[in-house]
mmCIF entry with sequence, helices, sheets and N, C-alpha, C, O atoms, coordinates in Angstrom:
data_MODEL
# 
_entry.id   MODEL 
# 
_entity.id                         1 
_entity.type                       polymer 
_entity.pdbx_number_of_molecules   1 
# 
_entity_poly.entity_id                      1 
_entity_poly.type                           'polypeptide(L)' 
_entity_poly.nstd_linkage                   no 
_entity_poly.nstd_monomer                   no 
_entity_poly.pdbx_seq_one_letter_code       
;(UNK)(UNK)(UNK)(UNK)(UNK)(UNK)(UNK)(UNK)(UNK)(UNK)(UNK)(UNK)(UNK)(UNK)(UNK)(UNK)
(UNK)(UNK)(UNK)(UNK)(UNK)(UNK)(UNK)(UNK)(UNK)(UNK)(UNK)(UNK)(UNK)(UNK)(UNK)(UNK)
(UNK)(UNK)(UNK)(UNK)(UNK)(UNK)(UNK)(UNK)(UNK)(UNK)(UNK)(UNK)(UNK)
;
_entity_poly.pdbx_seq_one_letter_code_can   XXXXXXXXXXXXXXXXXXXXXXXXXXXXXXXXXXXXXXXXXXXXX 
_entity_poly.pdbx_strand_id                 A 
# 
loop_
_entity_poly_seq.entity_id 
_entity_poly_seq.num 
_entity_poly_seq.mon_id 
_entity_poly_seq.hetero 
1 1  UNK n 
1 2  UNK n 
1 3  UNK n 
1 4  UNK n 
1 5  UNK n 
1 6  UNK n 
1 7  UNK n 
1 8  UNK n 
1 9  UNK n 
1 10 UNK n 
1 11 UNK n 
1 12 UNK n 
1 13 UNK n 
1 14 UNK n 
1 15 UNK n 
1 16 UNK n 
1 17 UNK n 
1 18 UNK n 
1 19 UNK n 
1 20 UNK n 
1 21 UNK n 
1 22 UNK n 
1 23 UNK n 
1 24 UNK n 
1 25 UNK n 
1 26 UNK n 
1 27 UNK n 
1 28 UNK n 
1 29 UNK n 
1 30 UNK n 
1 31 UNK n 
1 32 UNK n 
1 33 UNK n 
1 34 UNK n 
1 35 UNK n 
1 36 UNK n 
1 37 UNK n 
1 38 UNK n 
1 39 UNK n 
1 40 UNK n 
1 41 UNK n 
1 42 UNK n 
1 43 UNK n 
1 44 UNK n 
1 45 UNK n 
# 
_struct_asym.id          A 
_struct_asym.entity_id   1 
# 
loop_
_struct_conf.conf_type_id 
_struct_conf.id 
_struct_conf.pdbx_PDB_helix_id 
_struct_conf.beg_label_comp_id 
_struct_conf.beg_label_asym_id 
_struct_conf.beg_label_seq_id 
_struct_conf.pdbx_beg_PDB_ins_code 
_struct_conf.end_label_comp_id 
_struct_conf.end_label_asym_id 
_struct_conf.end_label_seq_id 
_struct_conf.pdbx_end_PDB_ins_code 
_struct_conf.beg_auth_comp_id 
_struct_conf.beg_auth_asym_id 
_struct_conf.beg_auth_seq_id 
_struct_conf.end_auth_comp_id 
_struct_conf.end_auth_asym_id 
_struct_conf.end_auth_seq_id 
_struct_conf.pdbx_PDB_helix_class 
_struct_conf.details 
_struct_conf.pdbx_PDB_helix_length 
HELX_P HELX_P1 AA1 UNK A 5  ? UNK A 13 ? UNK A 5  UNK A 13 1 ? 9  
HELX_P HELX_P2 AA2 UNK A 15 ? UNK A 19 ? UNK A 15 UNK A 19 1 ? 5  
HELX_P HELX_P3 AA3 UNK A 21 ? UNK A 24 ? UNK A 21 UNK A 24 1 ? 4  
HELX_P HELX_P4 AA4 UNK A 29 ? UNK A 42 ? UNK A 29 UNK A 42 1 ? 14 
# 
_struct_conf_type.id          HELX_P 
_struct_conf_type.criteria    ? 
_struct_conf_type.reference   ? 
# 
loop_
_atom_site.group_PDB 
_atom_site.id 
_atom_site.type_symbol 
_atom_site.label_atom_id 
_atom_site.label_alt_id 
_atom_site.label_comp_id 
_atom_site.label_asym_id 
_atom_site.label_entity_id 
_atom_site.label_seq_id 
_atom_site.pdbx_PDB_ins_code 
_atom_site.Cartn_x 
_atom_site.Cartn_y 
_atom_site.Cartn_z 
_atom_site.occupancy 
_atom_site.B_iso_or_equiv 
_atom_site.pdbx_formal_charge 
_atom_site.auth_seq_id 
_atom_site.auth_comp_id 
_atom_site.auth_asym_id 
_atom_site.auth_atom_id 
_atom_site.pdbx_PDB_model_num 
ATOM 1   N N  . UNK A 1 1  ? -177.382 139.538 -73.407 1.00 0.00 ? 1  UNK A N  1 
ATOM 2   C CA . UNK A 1 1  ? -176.553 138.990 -72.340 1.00 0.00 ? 1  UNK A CA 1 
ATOM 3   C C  . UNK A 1 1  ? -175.754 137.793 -72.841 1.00 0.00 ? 1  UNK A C  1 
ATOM 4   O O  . UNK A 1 1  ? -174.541 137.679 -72.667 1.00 0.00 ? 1  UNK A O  1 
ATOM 5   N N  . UNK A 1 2  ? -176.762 136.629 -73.677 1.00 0.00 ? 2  UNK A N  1 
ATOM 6   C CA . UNK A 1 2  ? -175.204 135.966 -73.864 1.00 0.00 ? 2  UNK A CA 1 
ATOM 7   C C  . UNK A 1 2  ? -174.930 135.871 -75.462 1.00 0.00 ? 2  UNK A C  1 
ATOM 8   O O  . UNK A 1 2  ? -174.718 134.861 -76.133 1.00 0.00 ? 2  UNK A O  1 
ATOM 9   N N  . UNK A 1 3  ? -174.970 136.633 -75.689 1.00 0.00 ? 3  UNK A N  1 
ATOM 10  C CA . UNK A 1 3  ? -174.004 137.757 -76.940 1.00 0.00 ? 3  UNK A CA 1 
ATOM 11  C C  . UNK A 1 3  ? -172.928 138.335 -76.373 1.00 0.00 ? 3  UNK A C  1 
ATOM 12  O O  . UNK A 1 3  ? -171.942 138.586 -77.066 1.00 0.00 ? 3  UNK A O  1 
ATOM 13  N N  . UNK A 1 4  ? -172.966 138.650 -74.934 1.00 0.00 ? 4  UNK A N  1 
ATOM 14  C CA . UNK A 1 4  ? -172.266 138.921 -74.166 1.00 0.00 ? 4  UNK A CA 1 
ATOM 15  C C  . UNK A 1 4  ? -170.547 138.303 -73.649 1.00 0.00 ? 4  UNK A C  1 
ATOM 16  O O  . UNK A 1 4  ? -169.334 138.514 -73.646 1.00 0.00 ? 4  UNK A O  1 
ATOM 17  N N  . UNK A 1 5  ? -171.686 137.392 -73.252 1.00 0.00 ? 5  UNK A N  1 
ATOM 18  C CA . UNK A 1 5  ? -170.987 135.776 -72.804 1.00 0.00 ? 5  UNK A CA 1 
ATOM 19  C C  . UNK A 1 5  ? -170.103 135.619 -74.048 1.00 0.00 ? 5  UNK A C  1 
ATOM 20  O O  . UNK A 1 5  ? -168.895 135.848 -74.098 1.00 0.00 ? 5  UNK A O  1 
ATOM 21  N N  . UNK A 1 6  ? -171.011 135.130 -75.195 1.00 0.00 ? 6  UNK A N  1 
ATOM 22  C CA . UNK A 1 6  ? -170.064 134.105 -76.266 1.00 0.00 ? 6  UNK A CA 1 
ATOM 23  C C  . UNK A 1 6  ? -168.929 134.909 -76.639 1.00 0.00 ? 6  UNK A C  1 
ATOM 24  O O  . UNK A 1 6  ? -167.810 134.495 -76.945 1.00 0.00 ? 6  UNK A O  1 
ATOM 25  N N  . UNK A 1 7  ? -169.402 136.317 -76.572 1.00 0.00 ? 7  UNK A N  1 
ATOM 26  C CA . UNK A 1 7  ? -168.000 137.190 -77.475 1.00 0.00 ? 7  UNK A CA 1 
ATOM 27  C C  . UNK A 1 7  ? -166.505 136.976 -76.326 1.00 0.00 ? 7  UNK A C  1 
ATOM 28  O O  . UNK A 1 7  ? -165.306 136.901 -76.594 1.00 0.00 ? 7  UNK A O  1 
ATOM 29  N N  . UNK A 1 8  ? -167.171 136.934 -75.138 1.00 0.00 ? 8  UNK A N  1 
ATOM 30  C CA . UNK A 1 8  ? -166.112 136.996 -73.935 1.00 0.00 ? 8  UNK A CA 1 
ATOM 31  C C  . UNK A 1 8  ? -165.332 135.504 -73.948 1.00 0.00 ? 8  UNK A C  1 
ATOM 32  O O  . UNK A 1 8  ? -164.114 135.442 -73.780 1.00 0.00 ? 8  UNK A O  1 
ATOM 33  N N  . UNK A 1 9  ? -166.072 134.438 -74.142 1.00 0.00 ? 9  UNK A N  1 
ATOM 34  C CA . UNK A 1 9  ? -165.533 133.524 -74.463 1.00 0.00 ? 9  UNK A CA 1 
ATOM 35  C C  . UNK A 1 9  ? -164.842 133.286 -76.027 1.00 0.00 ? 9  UNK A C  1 
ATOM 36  O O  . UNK A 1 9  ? -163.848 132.564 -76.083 1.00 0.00 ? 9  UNK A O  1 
ATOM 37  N N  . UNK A 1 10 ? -165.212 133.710 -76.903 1.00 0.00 ? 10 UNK A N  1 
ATOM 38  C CA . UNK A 1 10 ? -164.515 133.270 -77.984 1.00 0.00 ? 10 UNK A CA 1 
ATOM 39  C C  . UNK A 1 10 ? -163.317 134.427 -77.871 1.00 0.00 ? 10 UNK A C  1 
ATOM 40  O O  . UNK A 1 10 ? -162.224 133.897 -78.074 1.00 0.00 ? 10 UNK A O  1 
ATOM 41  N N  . UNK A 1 11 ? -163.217 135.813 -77.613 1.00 0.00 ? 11 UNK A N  1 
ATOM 42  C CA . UNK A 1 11 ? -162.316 136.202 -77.620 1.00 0.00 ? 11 UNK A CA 1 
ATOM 43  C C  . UNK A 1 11 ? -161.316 135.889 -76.478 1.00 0.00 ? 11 UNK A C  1 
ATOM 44  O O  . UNK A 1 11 ? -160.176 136.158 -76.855 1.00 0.00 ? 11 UNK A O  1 
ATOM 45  N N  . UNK A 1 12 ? -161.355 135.404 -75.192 1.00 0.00 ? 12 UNK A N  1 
ATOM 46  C CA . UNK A 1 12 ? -160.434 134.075 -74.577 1.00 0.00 ? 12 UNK A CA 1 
ATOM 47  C C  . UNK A 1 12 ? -159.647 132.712 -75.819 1.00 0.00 ? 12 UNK A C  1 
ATOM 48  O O  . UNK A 1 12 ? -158.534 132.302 -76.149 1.00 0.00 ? 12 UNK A O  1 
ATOM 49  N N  . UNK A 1 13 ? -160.644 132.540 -76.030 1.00 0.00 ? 13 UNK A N  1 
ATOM 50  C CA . UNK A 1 13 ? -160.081 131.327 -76.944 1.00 0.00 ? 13 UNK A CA 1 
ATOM 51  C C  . UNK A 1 13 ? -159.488 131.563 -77.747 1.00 0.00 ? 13 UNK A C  1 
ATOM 52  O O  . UNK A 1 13 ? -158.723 130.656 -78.073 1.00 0.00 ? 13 UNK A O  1 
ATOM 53  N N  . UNK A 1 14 ? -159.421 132.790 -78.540 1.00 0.00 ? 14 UNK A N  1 
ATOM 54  C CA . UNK A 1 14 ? -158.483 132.879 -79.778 1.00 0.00 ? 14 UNK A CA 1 
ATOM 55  C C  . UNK A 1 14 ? -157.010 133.907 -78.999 1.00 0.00 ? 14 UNK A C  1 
ATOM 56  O O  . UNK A 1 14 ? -156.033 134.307 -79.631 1.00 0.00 ? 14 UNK A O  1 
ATOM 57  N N  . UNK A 1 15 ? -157.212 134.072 -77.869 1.00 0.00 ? 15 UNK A N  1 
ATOM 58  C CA . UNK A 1 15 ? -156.194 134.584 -76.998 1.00 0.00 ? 15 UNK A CA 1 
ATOM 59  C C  . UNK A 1 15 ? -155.252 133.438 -76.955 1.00 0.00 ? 15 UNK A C  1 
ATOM 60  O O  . UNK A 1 15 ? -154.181 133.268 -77.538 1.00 0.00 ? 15 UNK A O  1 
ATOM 61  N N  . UNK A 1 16 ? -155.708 132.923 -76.378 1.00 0.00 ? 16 UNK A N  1 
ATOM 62  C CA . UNK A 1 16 ? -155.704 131.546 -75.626 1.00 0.00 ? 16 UNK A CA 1 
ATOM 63  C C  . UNK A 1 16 ? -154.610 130.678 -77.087 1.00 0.00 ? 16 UNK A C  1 
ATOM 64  O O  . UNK A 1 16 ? -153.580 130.061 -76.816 1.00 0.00 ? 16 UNK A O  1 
ATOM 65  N N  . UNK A 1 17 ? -155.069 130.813 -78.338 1.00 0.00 ? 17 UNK A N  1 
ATOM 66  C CA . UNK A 1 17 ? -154.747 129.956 -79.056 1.00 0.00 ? 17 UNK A CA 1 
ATOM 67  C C  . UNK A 1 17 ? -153.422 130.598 -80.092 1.00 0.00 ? 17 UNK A C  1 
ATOM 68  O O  . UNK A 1 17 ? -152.693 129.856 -80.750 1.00 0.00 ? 17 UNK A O  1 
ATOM 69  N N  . UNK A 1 18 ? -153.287 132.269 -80.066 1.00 0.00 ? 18 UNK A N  1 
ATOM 70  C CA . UNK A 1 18 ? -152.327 132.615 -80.671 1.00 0.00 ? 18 UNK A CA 1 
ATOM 71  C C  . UNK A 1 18 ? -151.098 132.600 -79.476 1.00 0.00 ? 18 UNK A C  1 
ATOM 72  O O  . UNK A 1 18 ? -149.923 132.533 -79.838 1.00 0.00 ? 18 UNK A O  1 
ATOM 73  N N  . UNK A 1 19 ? -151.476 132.669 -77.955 1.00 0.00 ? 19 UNK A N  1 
ATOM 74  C CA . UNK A 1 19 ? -150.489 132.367 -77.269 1.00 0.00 ? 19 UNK A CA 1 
ATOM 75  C C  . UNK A 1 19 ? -149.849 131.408 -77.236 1.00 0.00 ? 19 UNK A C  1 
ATOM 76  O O  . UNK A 1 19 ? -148.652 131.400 -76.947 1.00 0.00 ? 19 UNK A O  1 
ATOM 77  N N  . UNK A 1 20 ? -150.702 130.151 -77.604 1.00 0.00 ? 20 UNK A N  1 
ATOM 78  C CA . UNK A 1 20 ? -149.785 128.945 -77.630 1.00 0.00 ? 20 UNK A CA 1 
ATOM 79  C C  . UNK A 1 20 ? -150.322 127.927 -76.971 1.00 0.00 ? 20 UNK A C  1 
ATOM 80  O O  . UNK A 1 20 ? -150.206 126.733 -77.244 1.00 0.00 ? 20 UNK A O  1 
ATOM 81  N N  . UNK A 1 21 ? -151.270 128.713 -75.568 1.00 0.00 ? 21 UNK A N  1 
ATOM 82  C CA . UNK A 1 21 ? -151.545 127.763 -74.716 1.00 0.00 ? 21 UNK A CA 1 
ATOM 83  C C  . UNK A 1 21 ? -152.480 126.810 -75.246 1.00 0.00 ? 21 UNK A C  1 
ATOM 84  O O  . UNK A 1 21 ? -152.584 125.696 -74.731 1.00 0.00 ? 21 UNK A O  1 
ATOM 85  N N  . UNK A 1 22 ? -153.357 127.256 -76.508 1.00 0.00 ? 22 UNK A N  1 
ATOM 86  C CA . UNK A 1 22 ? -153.985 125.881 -76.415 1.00 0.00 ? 22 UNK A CA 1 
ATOM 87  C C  . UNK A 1 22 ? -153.331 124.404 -77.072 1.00 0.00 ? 22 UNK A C  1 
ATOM 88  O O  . UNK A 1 22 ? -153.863 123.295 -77.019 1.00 0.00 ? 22 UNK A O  1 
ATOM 89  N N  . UNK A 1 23 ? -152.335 124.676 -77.546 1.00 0.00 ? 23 UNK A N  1 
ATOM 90  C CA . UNK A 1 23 ? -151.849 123.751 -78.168 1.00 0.00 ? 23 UNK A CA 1 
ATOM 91  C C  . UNK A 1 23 ? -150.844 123.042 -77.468 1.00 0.00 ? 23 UNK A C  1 
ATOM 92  O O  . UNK A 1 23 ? -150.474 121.955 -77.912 1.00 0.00 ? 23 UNK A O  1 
ATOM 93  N N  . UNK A 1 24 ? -150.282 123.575 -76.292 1.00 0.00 ? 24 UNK A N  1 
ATOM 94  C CA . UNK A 1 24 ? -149.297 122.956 -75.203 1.00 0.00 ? 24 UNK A CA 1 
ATOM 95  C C  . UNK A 1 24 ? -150.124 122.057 -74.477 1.00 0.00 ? 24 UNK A C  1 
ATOM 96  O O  . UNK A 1 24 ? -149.699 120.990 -74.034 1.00 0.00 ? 24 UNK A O  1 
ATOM 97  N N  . UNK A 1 25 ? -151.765 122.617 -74.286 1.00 0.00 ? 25 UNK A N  1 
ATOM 98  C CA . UNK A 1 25 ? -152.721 121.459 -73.776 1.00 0.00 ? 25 UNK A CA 1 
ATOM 99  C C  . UNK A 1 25 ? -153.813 121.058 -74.094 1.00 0.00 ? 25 UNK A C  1 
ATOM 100 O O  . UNK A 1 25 ? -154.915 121.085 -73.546 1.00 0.00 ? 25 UNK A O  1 
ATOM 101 N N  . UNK A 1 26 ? -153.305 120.539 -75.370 1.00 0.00 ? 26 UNK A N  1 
ATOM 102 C CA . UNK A 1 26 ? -154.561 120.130 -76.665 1.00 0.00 ? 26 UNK A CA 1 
ATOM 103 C C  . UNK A 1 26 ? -155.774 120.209 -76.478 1.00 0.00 ? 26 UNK A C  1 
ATOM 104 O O  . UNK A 1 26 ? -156.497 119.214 -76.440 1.00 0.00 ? 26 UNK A O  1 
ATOM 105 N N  . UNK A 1 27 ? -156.137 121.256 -76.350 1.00 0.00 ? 27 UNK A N  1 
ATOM 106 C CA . UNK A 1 27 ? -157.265 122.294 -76.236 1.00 0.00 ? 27 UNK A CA 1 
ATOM 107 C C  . UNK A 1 27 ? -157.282 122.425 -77.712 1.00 0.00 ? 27 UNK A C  1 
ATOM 108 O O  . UNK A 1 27 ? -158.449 122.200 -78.032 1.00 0.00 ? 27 UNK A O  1 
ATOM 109 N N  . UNK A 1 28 ? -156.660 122.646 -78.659 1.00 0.00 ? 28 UNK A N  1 
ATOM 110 C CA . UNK A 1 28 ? -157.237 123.240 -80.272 1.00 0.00 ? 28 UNK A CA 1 
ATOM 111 C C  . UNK A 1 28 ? -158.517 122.717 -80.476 1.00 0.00 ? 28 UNK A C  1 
ATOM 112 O O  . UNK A 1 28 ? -159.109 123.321 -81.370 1.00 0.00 ? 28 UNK A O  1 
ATOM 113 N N  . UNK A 1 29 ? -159.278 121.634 -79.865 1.00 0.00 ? 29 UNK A N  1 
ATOM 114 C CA . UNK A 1 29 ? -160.432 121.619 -80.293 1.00 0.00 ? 29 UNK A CA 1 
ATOM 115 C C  . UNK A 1 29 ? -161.819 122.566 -80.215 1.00 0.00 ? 29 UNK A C  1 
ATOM 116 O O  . UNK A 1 29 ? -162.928 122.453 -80.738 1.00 0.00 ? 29 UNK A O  1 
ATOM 117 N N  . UNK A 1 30 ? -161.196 123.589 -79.275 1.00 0.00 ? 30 UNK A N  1 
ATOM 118 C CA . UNK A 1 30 ? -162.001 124.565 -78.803 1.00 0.00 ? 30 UNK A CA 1 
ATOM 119 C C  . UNK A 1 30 ? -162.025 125.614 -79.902 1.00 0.00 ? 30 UNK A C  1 
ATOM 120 O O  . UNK A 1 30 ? -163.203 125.699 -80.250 1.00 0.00 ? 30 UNK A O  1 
ATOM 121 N N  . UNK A 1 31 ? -161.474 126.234 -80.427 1.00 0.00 ? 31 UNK A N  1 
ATOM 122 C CA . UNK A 1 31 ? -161.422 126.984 -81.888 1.00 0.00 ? 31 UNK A CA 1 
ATOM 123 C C  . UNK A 1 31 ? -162.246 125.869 -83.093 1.00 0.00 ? 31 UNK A C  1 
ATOM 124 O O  . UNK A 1 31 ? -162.994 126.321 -83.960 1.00 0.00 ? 31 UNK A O  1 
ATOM 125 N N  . UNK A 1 32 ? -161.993 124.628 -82.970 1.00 0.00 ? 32 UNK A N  1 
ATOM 126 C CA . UNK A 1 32 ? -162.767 124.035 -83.880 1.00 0.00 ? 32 UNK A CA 1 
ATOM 127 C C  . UNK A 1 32 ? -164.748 124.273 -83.639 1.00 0.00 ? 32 UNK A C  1 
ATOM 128 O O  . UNK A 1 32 ? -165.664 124.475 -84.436 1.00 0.00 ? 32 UNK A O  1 
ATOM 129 N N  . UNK A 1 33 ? -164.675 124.100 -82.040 1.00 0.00 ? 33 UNK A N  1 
ATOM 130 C CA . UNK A 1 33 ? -166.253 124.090 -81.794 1.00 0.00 ? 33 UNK A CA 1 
ATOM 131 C C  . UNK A 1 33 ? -166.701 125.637 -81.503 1.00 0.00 ? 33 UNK A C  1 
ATOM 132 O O  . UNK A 1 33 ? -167.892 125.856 -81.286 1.00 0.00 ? 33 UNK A O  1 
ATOM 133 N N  . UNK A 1 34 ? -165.566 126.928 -81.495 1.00 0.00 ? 34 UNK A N  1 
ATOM 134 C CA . UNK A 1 34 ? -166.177 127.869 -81.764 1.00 0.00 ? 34 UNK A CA 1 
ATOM 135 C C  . UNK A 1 34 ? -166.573 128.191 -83.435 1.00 0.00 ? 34 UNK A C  1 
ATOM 136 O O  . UNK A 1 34 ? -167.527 128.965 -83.509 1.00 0.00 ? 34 UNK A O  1 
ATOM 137 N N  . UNK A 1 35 ? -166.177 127.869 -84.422 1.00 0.00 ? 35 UNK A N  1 
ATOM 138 C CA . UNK A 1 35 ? -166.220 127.949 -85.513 1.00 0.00 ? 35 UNK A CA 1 
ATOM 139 C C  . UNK A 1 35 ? -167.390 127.095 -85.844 1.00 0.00 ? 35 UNK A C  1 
ATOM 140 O O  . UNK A 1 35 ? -168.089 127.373 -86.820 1.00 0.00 ? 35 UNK A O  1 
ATOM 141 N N  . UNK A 1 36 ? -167.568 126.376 -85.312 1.00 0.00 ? 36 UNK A N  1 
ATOM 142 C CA . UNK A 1 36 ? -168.825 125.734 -85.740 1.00 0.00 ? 36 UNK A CA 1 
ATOM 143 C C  . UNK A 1 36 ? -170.591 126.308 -85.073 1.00 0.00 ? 36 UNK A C  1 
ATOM 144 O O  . UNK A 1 36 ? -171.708 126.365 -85.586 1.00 0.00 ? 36 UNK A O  1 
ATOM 145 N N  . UNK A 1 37 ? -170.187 126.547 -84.098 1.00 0.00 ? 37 UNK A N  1 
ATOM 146 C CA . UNK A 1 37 ? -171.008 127.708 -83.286 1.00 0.00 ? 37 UNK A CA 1 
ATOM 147 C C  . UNK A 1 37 ? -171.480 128.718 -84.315 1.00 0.00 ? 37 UNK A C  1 
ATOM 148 O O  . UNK A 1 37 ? -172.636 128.952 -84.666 1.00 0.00 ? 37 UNK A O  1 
ATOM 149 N N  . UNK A 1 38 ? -170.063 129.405 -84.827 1.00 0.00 ? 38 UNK A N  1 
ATOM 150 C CA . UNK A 1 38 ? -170.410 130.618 -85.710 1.00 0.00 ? 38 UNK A CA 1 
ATOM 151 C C  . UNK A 1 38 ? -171.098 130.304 -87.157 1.00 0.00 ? 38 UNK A C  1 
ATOM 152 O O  . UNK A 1 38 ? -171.921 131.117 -87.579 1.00 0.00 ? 38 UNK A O  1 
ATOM 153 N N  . UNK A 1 39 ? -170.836 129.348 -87.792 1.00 0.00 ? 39 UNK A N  1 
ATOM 154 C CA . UNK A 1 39 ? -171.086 128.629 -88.508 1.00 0.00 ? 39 UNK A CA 1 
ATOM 155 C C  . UNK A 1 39 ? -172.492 128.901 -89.160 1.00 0.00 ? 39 UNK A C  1 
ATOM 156 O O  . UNK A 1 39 ? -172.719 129.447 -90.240 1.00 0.00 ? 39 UNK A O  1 
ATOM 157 N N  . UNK A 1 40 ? -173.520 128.310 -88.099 1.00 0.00 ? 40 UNK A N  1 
ATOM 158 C CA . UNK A 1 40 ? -175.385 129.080 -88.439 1.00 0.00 ? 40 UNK A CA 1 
ATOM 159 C C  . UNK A 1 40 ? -175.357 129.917 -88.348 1.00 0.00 ? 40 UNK A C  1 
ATOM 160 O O  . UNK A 1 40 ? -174.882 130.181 -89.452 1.00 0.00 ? 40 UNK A O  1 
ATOM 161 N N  . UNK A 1 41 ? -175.499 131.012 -87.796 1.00 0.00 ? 41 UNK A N  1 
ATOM 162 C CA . UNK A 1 41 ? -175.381 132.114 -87.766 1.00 0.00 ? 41 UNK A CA 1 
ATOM 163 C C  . UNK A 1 41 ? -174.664 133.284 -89.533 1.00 0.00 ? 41 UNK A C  1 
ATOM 164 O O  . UNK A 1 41 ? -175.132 134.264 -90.113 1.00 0.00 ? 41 UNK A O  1 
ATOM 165 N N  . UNK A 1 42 ? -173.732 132.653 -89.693 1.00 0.00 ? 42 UNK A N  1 
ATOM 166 C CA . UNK A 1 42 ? -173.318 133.057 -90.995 1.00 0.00 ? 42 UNK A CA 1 
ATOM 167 C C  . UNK A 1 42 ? -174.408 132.442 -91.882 1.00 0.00 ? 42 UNK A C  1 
ATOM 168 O O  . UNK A 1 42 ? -174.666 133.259 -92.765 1.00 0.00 ? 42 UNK A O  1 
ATOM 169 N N  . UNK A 1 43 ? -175.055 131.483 -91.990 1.00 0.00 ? 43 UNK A N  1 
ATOM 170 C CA . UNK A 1 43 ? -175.926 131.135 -93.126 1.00 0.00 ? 43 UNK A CA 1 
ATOM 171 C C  . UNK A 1 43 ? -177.264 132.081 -93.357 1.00 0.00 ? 43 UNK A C  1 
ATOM 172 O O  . UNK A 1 43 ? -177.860 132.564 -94.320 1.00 0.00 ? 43 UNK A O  1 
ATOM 173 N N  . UNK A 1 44 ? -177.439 132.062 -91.364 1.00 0.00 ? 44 UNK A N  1 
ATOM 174 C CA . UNK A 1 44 ? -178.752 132.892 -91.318 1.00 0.00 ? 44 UNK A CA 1 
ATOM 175 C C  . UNK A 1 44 ? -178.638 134.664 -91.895 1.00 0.00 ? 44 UNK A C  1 
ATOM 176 O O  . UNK A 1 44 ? -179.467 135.243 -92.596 1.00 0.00 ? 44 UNK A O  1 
ATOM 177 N N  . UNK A 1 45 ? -177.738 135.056 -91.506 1.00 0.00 ? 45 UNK A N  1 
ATOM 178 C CA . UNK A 1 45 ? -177.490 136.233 -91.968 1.00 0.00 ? 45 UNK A CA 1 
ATOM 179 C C  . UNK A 1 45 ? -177.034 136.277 -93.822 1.00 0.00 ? 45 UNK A C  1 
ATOM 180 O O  . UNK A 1 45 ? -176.777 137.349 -94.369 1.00 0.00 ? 45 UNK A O  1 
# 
């Protein structure tokens, strides 16, 4: 379930960020704290 969630949210955010909108309302920090999210996960695997 929130494997669910996170994919639904990170794929918003990178929507979100090739549209433009996050950068018209300096939101880019949100791609920074999904990447860091993903981050453990890559080590653990």
């Amino acid at each position: 379930m929130w494997f669910i969630l996170y994919y639904v949210v990170a794929i918003t955010v990178l929507i979100l960020h090739f549209t433009g909108f996050l950068a018209r309302n300096n939101l880019e920090w949100l791609v920074f704290v999904l990447a860091v999210t993903v981050f453990p996960a890559v080590l653990y695997l």
